[in-house]
C-alpha positions as CSV (number, residue, x, y, z in Angstrom):
1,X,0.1,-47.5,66.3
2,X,-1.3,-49.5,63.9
3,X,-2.6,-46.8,61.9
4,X,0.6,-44.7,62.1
5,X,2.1,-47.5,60.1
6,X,-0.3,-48.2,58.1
7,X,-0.8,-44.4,56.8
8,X,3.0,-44.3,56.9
9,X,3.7,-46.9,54.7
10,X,0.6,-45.9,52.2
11,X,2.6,-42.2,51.9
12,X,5.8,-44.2,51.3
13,X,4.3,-45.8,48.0
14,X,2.2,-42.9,46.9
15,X,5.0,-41.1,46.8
16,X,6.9,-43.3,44.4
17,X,4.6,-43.5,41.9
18,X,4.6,-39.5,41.6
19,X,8.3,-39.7,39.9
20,X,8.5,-38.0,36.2
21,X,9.8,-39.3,33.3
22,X,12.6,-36.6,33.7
23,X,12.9,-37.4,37.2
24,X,13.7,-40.8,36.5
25,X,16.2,-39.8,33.4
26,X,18.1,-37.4,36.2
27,X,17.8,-40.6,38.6
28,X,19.4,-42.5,35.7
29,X,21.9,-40.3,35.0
30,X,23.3,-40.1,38.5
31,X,23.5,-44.1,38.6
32,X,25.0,-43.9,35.0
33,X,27.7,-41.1,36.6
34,X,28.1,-43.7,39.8
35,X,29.2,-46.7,37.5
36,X,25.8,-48.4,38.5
37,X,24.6,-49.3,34.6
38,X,22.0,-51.8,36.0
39,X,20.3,-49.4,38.2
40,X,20.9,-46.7,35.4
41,X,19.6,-48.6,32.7
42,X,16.5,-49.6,35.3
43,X,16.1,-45.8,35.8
44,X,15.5,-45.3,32.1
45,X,13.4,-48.0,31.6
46,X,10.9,-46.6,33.9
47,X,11.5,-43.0,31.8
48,X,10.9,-44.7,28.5
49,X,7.6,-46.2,30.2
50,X,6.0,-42.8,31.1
51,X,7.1,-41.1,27.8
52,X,7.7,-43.9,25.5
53,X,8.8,-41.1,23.1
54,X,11.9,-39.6,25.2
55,X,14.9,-40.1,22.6
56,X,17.3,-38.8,25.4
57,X,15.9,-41.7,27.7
58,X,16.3,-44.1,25.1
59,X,20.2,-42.8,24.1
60,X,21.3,-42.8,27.6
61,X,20.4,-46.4,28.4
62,X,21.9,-47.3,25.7
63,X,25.2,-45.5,26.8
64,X,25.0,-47.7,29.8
65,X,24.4,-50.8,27.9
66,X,27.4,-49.9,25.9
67,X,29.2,-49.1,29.2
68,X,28.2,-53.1,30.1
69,X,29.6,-53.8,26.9
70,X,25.8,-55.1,25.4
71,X,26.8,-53.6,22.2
72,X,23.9,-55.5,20.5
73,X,21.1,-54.0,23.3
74,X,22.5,-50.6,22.9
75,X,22.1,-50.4,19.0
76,X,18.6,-51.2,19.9
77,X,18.4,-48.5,22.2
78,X,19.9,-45.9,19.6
79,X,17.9,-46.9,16.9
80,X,15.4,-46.1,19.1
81,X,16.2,-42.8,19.9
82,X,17.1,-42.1,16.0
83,X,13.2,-43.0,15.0
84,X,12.1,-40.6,17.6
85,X,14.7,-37.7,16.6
86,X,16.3,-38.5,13.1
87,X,18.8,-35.7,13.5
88,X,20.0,-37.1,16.7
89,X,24.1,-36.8,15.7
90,X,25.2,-38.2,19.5
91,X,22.9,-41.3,18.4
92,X,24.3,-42.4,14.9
93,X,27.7,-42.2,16.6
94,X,27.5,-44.1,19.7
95,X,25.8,-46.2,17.5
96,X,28.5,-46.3,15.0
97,X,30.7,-46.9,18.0
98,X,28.4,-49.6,19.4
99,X,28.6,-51.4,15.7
100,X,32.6,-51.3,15.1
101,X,32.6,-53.2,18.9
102,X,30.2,-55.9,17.5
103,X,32.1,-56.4,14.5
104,X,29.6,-54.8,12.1
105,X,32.2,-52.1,10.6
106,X,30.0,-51.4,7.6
107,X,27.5,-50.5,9.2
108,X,29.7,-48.2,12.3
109,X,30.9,-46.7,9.1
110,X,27.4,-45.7,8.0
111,X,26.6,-44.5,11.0
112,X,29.8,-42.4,11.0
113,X,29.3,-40.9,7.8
114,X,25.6,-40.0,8.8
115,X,27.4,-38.1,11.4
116,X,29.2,-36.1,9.2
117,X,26.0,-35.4,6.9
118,X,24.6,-33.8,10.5
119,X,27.6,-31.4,10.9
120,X,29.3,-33.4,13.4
121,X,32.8,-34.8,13.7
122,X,33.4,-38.7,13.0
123,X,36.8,-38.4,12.3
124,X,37.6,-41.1,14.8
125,X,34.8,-43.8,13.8
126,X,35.5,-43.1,10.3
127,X,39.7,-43.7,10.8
128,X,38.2,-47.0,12.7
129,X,35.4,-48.5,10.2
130,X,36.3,-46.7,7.1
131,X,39.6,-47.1,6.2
């Protein structure tokens, strides 16, 4: 019996370790779709740890930092995910977004006008920061 257990419980973490970067990111995502940000953002940590250069892993935990209303941690996590992918339009405006919340409206109107340079639409962020 012993043995059963023992071999049981040996599967049980073998198996864990075998998650993807993208399995964790999907993991994420469900938590993030669930209103659970912590275990969301935890999901993506463990993403960004097996493919440090995942700019979707990076952008969506910072959508649930946002979401916990740590503005300041998710422009860190945008910036991020802006280094790795410098076209990344959804970045520059949840970033932009993430700015105007922490006060920083020159720089959310930056980010918003970058937005526009990408062939996206800003309108909103730029009525907000700009005017």
């Amino acid at each position: 019996m012993k043995n059963i257990l023992f071999t049981l419980a040996l599967l049980i973490s073998f198996s864990s370790f075998g998650q993807t970067a993208e399995e964790y990111v999907n993991s994420g995502n469900q938590k993030d779709d669930a209103k659970d940000y912590n275990g969301a953002i935890s999901d993506y940590t463990k993403a960004i740890e097996l493919d440090p250069n995942d700019a979707g892993a990076y952008y969506n935990r910072g959508i649930s930092k946002r979401n916990l209303k740590d503005y300041s941690g998710a422009i860190v996590d945008y910036t991020k995910a802006i280094e790795i992918n410098p076209n990344f339009a959804d970045a520059y405006y949840n970033r932009g977004v993430s700015k105007y919340y922490n006060n920083d409206l020159n720089g959310a109107c930056q980010d918003a006008r970058k937005v526009q340079s990408l062939g996206s639409d800003a309108s909103q962020l730029i009525q907000a920061a700009c005017n």
